[in-house]
C-alpha atoms as a printed R data frame, in Angstrom:
    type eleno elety resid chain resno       x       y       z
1   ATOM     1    CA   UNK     A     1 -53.269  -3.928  -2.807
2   ATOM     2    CA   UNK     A     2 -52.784  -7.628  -4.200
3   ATOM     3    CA   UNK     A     3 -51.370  -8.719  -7.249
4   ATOM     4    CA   UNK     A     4 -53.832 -11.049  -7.886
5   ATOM     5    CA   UNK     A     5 -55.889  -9.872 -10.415
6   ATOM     6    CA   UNK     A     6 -52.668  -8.742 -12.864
7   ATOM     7    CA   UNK     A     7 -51.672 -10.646 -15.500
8   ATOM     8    CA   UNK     A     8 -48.577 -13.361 -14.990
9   ATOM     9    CA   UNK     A     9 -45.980 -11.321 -16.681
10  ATOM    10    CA   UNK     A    10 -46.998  -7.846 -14.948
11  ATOM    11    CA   UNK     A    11 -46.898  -9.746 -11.313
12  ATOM    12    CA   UNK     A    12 -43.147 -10.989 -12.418
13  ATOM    13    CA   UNK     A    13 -42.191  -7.579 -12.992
14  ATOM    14    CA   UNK     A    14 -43.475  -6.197  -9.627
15  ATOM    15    CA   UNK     A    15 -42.112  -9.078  -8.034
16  ATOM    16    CA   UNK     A    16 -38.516  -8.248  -9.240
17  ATOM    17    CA   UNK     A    17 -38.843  -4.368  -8.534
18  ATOM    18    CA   UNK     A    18 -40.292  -5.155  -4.712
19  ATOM    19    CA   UNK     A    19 -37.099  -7.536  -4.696
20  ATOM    20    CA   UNK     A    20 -34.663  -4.526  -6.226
21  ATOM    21    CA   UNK     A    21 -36.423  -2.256  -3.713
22  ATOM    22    CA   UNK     A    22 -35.499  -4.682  -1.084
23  ATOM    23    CA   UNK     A    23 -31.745  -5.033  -1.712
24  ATOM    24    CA   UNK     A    24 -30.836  -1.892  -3.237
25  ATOM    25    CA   UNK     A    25 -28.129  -0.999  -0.886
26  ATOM    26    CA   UNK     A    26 -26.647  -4.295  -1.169
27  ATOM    27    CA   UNK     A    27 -26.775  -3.707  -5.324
28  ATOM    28    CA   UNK     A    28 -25.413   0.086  -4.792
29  ATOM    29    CA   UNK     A    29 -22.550  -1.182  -3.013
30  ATOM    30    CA   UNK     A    30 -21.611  -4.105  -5.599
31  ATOM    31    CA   UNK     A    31 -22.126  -2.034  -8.220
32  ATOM    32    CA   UNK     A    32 -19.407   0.423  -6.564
33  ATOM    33    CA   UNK     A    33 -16.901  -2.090  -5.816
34  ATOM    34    CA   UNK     A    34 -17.204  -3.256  -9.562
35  ATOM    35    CA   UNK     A    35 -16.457   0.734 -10.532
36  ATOM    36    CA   UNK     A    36 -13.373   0.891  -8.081
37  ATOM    37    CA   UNK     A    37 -12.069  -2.371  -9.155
38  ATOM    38    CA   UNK     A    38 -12.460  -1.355 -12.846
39  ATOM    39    CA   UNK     A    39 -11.141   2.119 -12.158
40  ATOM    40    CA   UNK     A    40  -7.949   0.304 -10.099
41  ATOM    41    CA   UNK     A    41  -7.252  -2.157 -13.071
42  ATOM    42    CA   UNK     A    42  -7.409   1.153 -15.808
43  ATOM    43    CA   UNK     A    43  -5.254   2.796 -13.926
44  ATOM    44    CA   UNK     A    44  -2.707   0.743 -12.567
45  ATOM    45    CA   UNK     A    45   1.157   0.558 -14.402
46  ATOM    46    CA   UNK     A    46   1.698  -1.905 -17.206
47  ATOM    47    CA   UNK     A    47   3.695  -5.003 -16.090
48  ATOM    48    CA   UNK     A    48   7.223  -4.964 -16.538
49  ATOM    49    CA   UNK     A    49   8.936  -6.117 -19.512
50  ATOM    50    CA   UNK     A    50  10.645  -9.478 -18.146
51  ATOM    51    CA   UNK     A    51  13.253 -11.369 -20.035
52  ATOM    52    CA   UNK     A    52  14.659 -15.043 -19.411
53  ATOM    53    CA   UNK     A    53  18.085 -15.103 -17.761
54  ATOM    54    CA   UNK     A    54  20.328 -18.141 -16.727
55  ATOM    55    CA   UNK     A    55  21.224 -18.686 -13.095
56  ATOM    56    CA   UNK     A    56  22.727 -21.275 -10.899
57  ATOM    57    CA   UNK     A    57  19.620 -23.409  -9.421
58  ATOM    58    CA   UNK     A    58  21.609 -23.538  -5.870
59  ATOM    59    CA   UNK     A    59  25.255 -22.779  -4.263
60  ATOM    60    CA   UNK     A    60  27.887 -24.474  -6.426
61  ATOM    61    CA   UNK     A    61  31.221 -24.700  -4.904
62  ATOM    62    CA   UNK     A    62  34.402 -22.987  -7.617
63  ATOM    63    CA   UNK     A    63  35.581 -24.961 -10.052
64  ATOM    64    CA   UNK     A    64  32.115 -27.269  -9.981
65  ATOM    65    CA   UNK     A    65  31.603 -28.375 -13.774
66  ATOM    66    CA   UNK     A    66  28.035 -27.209 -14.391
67  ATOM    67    CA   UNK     A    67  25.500 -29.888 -15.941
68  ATOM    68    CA   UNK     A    68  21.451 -28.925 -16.784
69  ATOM    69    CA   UNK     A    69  20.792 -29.971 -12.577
70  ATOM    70    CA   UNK     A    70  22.847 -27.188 -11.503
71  ATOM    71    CA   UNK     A    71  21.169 -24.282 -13.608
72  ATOM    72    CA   UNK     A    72  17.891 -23.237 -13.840
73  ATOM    73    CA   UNK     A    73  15.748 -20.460 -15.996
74  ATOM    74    CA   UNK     A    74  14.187 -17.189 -13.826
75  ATOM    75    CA   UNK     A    75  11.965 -14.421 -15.598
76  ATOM    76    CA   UNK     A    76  13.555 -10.904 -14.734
77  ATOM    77    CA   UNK     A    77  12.623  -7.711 -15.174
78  ATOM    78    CA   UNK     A    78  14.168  -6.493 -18.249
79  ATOM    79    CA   UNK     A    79  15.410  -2.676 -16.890
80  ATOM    80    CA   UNK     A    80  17.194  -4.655 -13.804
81  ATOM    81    CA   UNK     A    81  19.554  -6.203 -16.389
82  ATOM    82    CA   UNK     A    82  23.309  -4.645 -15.651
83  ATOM    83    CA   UNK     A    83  25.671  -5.035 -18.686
84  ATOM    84    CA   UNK     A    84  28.557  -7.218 -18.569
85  ATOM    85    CA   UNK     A    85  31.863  -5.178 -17.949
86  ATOM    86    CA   UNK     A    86  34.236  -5.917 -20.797
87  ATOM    87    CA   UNK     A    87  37.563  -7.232 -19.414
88  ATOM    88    CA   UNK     A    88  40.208  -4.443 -19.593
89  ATOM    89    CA   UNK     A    89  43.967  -4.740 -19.584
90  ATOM    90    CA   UNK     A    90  46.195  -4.416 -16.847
91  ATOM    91    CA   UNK     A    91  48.540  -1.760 -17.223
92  ATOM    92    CA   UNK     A    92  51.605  -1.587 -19.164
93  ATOM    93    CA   UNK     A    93  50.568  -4.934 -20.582
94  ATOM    94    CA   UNK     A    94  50.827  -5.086 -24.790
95  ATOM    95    CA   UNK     A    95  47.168  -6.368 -26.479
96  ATOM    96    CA   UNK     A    96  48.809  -9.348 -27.422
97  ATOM    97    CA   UNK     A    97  49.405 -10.671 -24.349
98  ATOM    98    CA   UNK     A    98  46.128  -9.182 -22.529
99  ATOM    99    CA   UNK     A    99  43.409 -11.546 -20.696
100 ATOM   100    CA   UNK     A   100  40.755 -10.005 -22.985
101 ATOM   101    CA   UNK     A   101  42.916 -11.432 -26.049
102 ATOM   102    CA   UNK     A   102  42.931 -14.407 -25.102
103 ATOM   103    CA   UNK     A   103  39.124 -15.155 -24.715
């Protein structure tokens, strides 16, 4: 049957649904890759709280006085942070006269 006689807008829309018809499989599987992509973003972790942290920008000899070239600013993730140990006292040695005291 030809689609001659049928009004402009009515051929349009058969035209569209013969090319839907046509490439249906090719729409079913887009469609499903844009449902498991969505799905995969939903469900996937959070990213990790980062924080700013101050390290040397390459291998600096002891004793090297540190200028702005010789450090540089890294994102880390906040939970890998490990706390400074205080500086204790060696023992037998008064508070006075401790390292720590001194600082």
């Amino acid at each position: 049957m030809l689609a001659t006689g049928l009004p402009p807008m009515r051929r349009r829309v058969r035209a569209v649904r013969h090319q839907l018809r046509r490439r249906r499989r090719l729409i079913a599987a887009a469609l499903t890759a844009a449902a498991a992509l969505s799905a995969l973003r939903t469900l996937a972790p959070p990213p990790a709280d980062t924080v700013e942290v101050l390290v040397a920008a390459r291998d600096l000899p002891s004793g090297t006085v540190l200028d702005d070239d010789d450090l540089a600013v890294r994102r880390s993730r906040a939970s890998s942070r490990r706390p400074v140990p205080r500086p204790t006292r060696p023992a037998g040695c008064s508070p006075a006269r401790s390292p720590a005291a001194r600082s």
